[in-house]
C-alpha positions as CSV (number, residue, x, y, z in Angstrom):
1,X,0.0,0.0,0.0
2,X,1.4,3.6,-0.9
3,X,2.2,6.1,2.0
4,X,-0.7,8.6,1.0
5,X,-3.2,5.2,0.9
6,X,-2.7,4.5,4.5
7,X,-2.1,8.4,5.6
8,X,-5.5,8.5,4.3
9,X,-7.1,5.5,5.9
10,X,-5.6,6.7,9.6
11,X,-7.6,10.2,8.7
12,X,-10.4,8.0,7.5
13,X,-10.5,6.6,11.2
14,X,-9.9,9.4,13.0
15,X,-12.7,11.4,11.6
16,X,-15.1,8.0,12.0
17,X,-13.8,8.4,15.6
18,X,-12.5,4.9,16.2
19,X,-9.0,6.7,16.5
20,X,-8.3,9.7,18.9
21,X,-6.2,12.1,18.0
22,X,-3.5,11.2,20.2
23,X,-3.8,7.5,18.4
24,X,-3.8,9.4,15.3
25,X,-1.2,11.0,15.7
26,X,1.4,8.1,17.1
27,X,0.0,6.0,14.6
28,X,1.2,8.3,11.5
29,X,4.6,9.6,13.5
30,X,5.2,5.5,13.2
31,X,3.9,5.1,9.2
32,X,6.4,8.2,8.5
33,X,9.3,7.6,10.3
34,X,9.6,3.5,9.0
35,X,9.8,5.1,5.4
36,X,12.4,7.7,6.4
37,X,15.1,5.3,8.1
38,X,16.2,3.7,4.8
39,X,16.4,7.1,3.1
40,X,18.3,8.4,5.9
41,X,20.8,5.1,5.5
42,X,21.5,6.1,2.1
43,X,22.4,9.4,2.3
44,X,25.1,8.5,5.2
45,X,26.4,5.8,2.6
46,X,30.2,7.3,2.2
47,X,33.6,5.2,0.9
48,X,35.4,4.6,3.6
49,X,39.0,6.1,4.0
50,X,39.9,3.6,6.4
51,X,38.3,0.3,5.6
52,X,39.6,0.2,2.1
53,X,41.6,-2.4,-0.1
54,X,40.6,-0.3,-3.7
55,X,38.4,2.7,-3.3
56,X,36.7,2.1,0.1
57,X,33.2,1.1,-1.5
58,X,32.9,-1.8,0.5
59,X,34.0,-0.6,4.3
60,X,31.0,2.2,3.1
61,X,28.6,0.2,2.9
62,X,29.4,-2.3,5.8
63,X,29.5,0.7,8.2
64,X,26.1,2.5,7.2
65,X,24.7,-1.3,7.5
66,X,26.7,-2.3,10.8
67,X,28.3,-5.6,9.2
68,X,31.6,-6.6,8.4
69,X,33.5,-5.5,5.3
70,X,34.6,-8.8,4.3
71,X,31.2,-9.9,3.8
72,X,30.9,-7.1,1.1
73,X,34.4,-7.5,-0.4
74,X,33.0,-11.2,-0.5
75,X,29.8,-10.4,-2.3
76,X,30.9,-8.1,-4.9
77,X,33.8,-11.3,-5.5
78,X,30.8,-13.2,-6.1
79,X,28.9,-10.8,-8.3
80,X,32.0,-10.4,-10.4
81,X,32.3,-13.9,-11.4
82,X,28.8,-14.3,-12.2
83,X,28.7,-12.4,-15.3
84,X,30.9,-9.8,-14.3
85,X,28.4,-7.7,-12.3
86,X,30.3,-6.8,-9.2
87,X,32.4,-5.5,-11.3
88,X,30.2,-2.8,-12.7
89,X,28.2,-2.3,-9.6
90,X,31.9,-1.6,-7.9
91,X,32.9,1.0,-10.6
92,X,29.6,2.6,-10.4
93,X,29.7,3.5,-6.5
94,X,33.0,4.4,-6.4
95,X,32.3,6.7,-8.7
96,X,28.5,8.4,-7.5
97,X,29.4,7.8,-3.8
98,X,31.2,10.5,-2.2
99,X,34.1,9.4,0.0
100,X,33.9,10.6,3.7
């Protein structure tokens, strides 16, 4: 369902007066803020100066998702020898992602 569908079915309720507005109002501070949180993880999403064996693009992206950054060293290895993707993906965010 699309955030303005249920923004509009909480008003719905709380003008049918099975929601008060205290409800109302909890209930749509909790709808927003679950669709902000992955927004707000991509724009922290910077190479890492650290954590780097090429260009940092891994050590990035296992700090803004609190994992390790062999596992994304490992994946991208993966995705490189399965058609060459990793590859591409790699070059791509070293070059759009900003470094830190």
């Amino acid at each position: 369902m699309v955030l303005s569908e249920e923004l509009d079915r909480l008003d719905e309720l709380r003008r049918r007066g099975v929601l008060s507005d205290e409800e109302f109002a909890r209930a749509k501070a909790l709808l927003l803020g679950r669709n902000e949180a992955p927004l707000a993880a991509f724009g922290a999403l910077r190479r890492s100066r650290s954590e780097r064996w090429i260009a940092g693009v891994c050590g990035g992206i296992a700090r803004a998702t609190g994992t390790d950054a062999w596992v994304w060293r490992l994946l991208f290895a993966l995705l490189f020898f399965c058609g060459g993707a990793g590859l591409g993906i790699y070059l791509l965010m070293w070059i759009f992602v900003p470094a830190e």
